[in-house]
LODODO-767483 format. One record per residue (C-alpha): residue number from 1; x, y, z. Coordinates in steps of 0.001 Angstrom, whole numbers, always signed. Example, Ala and Ser with C-alpha at 12.3 -4.5 7.8 and 13.67 -1.06 7.14 Angstrom:
<rs>
   i    east   north      up
   1  +12300   -4500   +7800
   2  +13670   -1060   +7140
</rs>
This chain:
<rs>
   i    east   north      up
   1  -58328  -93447  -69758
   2  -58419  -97134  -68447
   3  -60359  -97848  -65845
   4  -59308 -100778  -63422
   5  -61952 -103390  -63364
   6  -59912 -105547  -60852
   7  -56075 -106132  -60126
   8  -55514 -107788  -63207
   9  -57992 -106419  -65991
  10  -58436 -103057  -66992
  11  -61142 -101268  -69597
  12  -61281  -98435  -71619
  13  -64582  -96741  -71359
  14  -66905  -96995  -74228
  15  -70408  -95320  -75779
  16  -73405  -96753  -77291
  17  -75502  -93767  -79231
  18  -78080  -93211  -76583
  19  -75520  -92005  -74737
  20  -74153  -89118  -76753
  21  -75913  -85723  -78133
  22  -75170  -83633  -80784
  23  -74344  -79601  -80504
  24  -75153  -76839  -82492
  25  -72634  -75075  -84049
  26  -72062  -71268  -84566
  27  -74530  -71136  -87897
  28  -77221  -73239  -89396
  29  -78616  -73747  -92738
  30  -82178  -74518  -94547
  31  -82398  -78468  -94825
  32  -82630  -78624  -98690
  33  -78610  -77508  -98384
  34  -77906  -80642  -96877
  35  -76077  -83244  -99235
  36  -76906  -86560  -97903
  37  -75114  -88487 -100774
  38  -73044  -91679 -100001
  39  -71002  -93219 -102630
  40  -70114  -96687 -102108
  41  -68312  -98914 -105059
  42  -68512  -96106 -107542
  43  -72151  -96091 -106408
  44  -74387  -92700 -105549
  45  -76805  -92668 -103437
  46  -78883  -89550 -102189
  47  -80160  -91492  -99101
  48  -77284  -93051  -97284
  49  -79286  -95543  -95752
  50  -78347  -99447  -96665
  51  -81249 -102173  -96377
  52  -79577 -105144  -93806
  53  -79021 -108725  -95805
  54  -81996 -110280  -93833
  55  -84699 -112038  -95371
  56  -87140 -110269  -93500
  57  -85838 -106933  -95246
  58  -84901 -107469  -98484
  59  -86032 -109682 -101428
  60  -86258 -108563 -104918
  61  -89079 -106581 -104898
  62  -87854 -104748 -101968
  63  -84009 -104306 -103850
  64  -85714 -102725 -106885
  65  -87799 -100353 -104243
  66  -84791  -98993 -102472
  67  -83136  -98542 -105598
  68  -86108  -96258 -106907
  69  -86212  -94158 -103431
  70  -82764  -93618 -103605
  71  -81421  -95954 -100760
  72  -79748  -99452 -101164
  73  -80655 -103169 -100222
  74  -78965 -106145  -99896
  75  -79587 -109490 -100803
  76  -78803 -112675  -98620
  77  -77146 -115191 -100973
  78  -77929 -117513  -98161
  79  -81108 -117095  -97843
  80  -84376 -118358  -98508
  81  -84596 -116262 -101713
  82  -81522 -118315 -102809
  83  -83080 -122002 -101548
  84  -86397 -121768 -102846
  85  -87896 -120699 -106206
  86  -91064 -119428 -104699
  87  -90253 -118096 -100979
  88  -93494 -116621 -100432
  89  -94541 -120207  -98430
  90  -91538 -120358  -96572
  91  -92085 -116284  -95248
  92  -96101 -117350  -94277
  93  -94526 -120602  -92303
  94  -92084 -118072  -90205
  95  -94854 -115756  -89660
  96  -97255 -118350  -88803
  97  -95064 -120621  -86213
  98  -95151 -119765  -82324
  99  -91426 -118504  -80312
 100  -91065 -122026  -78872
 101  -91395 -123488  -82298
 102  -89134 -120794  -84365
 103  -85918 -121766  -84171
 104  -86031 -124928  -84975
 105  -88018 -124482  -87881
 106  -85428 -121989  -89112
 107  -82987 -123998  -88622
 108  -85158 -126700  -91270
 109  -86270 -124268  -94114
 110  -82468 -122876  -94033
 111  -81487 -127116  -94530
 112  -82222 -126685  -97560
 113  -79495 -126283 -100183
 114  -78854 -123118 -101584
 115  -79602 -123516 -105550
 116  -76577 -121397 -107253
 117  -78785 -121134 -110158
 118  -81531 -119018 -108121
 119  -78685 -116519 -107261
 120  -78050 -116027 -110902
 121  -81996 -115404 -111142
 122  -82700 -113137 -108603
 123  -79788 -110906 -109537
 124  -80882 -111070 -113105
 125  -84324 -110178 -111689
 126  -83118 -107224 -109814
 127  -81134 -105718 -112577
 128  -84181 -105893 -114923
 129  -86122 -104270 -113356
 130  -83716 -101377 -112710
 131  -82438 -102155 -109437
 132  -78843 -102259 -107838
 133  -78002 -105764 -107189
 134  -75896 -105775 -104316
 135  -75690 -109364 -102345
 136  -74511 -110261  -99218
 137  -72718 -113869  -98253
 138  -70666 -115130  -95299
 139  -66948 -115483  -95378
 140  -67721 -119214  -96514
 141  -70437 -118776  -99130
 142  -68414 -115868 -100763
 143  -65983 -118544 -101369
 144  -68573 -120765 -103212
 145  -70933 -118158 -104691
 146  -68777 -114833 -105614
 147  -68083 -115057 -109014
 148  -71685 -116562 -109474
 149  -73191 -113558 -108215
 150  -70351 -111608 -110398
 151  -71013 -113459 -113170
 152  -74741 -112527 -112633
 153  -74422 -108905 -112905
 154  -74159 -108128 -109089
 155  -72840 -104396 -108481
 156  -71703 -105095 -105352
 157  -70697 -107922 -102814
 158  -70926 -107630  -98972
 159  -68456 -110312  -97035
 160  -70329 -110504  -93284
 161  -70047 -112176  -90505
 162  -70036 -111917  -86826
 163  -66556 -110930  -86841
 164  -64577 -110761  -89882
 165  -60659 -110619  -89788
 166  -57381 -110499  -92335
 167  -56032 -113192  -89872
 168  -57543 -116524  -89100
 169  -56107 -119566  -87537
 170  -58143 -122464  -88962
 171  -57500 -126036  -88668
 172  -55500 -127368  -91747
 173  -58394 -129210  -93859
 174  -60404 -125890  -93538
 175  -58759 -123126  -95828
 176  -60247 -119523  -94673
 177  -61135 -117074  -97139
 178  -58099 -114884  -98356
 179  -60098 -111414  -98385
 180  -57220 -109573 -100047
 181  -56980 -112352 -102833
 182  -60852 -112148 -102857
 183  -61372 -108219 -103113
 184  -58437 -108453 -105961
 185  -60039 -111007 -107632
 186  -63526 -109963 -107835
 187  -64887 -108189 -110779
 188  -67180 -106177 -108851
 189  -66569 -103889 -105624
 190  -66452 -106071 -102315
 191  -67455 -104469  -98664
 192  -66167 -106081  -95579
 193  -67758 -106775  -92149
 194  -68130 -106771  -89313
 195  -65723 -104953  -87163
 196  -65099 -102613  -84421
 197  -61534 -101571  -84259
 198  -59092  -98918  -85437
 199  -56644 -101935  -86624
 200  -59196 -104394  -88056
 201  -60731 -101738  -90073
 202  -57190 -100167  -91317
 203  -56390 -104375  -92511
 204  -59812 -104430  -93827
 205  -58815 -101494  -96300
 206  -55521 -102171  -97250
 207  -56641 -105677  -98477
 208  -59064 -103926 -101117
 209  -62542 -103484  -99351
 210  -64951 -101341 -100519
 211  -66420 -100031  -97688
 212  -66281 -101312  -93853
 213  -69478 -102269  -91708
 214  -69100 -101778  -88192
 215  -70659 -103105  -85394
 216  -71002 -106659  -83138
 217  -74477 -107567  -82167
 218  -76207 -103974  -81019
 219  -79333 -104622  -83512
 220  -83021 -105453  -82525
 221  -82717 -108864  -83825
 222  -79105 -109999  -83161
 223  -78255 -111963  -80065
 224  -74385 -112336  -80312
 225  -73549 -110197  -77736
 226  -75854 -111898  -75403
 227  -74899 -115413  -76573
 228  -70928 -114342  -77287
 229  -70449 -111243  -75189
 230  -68765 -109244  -78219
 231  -68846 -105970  -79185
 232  -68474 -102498  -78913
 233  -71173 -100179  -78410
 234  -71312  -98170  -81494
 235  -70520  -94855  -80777
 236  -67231  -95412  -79867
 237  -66965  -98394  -82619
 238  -67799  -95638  -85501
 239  -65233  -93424  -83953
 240  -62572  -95711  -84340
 241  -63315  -97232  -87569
 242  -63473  -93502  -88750
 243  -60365  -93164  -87417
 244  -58523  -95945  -89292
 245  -60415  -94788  -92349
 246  -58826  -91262  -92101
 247  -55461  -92990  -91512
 248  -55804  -95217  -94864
 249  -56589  -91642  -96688
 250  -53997  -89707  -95489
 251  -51765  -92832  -96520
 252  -52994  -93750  -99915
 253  -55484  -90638 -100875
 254  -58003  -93570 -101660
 255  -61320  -93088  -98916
 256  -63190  -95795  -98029
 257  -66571  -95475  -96466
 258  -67674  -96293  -92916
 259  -70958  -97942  -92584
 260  -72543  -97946  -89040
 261  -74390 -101382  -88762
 262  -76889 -102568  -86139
 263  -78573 -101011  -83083
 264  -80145  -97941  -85626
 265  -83927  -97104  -85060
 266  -84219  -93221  -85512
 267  -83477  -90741  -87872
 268  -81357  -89434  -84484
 269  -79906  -92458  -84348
 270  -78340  -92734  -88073
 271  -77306  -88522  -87018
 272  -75823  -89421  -84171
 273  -73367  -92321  -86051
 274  -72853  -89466  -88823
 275  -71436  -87637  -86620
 276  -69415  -90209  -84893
 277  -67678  -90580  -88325
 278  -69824  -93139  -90599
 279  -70527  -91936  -93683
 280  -73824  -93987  -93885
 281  -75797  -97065  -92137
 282  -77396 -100630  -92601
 283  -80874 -100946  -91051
 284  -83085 -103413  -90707
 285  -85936 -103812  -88362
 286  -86635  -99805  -89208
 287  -87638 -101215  -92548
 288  -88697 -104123  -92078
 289  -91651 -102235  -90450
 290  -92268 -101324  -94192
 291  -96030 -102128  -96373
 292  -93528 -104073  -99045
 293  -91235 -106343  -96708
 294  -91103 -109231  -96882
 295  -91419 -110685  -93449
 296  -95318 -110531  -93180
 297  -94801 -107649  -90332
 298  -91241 -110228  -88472
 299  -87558 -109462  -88494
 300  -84982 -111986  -87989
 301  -81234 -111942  -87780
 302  -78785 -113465  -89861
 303  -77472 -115925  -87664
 304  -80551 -117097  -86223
 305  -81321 -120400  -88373
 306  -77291 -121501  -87273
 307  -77942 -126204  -87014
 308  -74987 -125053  -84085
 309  -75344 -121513  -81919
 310  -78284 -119468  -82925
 311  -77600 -115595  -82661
 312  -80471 -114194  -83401
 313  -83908 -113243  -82299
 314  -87407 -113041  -84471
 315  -89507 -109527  -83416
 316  -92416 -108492  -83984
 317  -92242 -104568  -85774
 318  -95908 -104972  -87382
 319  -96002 -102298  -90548
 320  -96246  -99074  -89849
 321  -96251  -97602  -92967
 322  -94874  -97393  -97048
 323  -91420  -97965  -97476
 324  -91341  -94235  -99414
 325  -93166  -92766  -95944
 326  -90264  -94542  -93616
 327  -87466  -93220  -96263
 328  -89000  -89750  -97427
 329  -92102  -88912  -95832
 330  -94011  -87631  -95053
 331  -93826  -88776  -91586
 332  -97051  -90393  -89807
 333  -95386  -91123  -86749
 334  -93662  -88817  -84576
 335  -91306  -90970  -83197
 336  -88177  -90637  -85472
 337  -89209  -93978  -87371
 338  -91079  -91989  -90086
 339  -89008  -89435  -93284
 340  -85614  -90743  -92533
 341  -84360  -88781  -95074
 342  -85779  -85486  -93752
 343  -84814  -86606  -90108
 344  -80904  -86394  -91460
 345  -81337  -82957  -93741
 346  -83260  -81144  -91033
 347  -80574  -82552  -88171
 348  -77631  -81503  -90182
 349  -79665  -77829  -91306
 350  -79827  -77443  -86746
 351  -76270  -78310  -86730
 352  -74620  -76316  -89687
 353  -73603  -79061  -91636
 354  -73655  -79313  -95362
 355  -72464  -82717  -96305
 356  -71321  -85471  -94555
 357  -68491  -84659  -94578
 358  -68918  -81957  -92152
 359  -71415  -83821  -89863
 360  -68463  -85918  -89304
 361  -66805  -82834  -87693
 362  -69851  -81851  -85616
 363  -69733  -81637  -81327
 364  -70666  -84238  -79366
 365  -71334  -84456  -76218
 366  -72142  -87357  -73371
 367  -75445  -87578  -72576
 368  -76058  -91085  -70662
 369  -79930  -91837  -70600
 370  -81881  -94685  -69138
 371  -81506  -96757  -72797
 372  -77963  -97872  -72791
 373  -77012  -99617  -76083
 374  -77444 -103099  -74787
 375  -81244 -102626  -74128
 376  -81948 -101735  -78115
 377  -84687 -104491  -77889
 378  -86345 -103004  -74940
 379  -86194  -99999  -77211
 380  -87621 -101688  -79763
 381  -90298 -102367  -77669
 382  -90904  -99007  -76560
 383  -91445  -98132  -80741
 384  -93513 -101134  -80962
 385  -91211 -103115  -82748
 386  -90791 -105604  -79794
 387  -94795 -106678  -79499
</rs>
């Protein structure tokens, strides 16, 4: 139902996941039932958690870890892994600079020009050591660097940015990417992103993605909806996206996985987009938090070192713990930060669900609290992410 906001604008009412809860159904099940598994781009995974494309997240060392736990991370082809040969400087200058000094030097150390021959190395490093090498660029930089990433043995390739679209006006020297010509032509499996509509996500699919990422600027780290005001909050974002994805099965018997990404803390959290339809997530700050990140105990957005309209924030999560404690226990912490893994198995044991399939089909319920989904970084804070 639309709700006038004043004679000549009118809203639809929307839900961020703080403000939903999840019901128990009419039987439950022990937790080692629970099939967690996510297959994206012919890709299994046990843990359906995806590592966010931020340098603070994921480097190689961190790619090959996620790999071994049974989870996924991405690599920013526009990163600082991708501009320098040894990045380990460039992390201890970030980590080392005050807030009034930070942006600007992000905006320097990203200056420098991304070296196509490092993307061919750190793919090649994260495929011999056993890892999945899946990469992330913008809609720009997957015009310059996709087949060198293919070329490089990637497994997959994300396409992300703020807002990514089938249809883009552009002035005539500028020639947008074609993401249909670019999913057809890529050797390798392509996810699209970001979105938060029914009809954006149904285009997405039918020009060949992958797999979808949804959401606008909730995360810890992202300013966009602050500096843009875009977005959805992500309960009802998931909901439609999972929509549109049920729409392009029942059309073409081909389904096409729903990733919830941004404003994801808790193992409740990932639940509760589970059962608003996603079929997994992309974290970041969560693991950032981890012993092996690389951000020396920071997270940063994507957007952040933009020469024209930062959108992004660095935090301070600190490390709370191994990456194998934050994905699989055991827990340390009782806050829901801590056996991510177990947090999902033992959620969907309480609520009768034995894939995720079925925790798709769960009740849910409104259940506004004090957090709304544009205060994650004051929840953030109250994890001790946000110190």
């Amino acid at each position: 139902m639309d709700i006038q906001i004043g004679r000549g604008k009118t809203a639809r009412r929307a839900y961020g996941i703080d403000e939903i809860a999840l019901v128990p159904g009419l039987r439950t099940l022990d937790p080692t039932l629970a099939n967690t598994t996510l297959t994206l781009g012919g890709i299994e995974r046990e843990i359906p958690i995806i590592a966010s494309a931020m340098d603070g997240v994921v480097d190689v060392k961190m790619a090959v870890a996620l790999s071994e736990l049974g989870a996924m991370g991405v690599l920013n082809l526009e990163g600082i892994n991708t501009r320098y040969d040894d990045p380990n400087p460039i992390l201890d200058k970030i980590a080392s600079v005050g807030k009034d000094e930070f942006v600007s030097l992000m905006q320097q150390l990203y200056a420098q020009p991304i070296d196509p021959e490092l993307i061919t190395k750190r793919v090649k490093e994260i495929k011999d050591q056993g890892g999945i090498a899946a990469v992330s660029a913008t809609p720009v930089g997957a015009i310059k660097y996709g087949q060198v990433a293919a070329e490089a043995g990637a497994d997959l390739f994300f396409v992300q940015a703020t807002v990514v679209s089938t249809d883009h006006l552009s002035p005539e020297s500028v020639a947008p990417l074609d993401l249909a010509q670019f999913c057809e032509q890529m050797p390798i499996p392509v996810m699209l992103g970001n979105c938060v509509t029914y009809e954006v996500t149904l285009k997405l699919m039918r020009a060949g993605s992958a797999g979808v990422l949804v959401g606008i600027g909730p995360g810890a780290a992202c300013t966009s909806r602050g500096v843009l005001g875009v977005g959805v909050p992500q309960s009802t974002a998931i909901a439609d996206c999972a929509a549109a994805r049920d729409t392009y099965y029942q059309e073409t018997g081909n389904y096409i996985p729903v990733i919830a990404d941004g404003g994801i803390i808790t193992g409740g959290d990932i639940c509760k987009c589970l059962a608003c339809g996603a079929d997994g997530v992309m974290i970041g700050s969560p693991l950032a938090r981890a012993k092996e990140a690389p951000g020396r105990g920071y997270h940063w957005g994507m957007a952040t070192p933009s020469p024209v309209l930062p959108r992004g924030t660095r935090i301070r999560v600190g490390s709370t713990g191994t990456l194998e404690q934050i994905l699989r226990g055991p827990a340390q912490l009782d806050d829901g930060t801590h056996n991510l893994l177990g947090a999902m198995k033992t959620s969907m044991g309480t609520l009768g669900a034995q894939t995720i399939r079925e925790m798709q089909q769960v009740e849910v319920v409104i259940a506004p609290s004090l957090l709304t989904e544009g205060k994650v970084y004051q929840k953030a804070q109250q994890l001790g992410m946000g110190k």
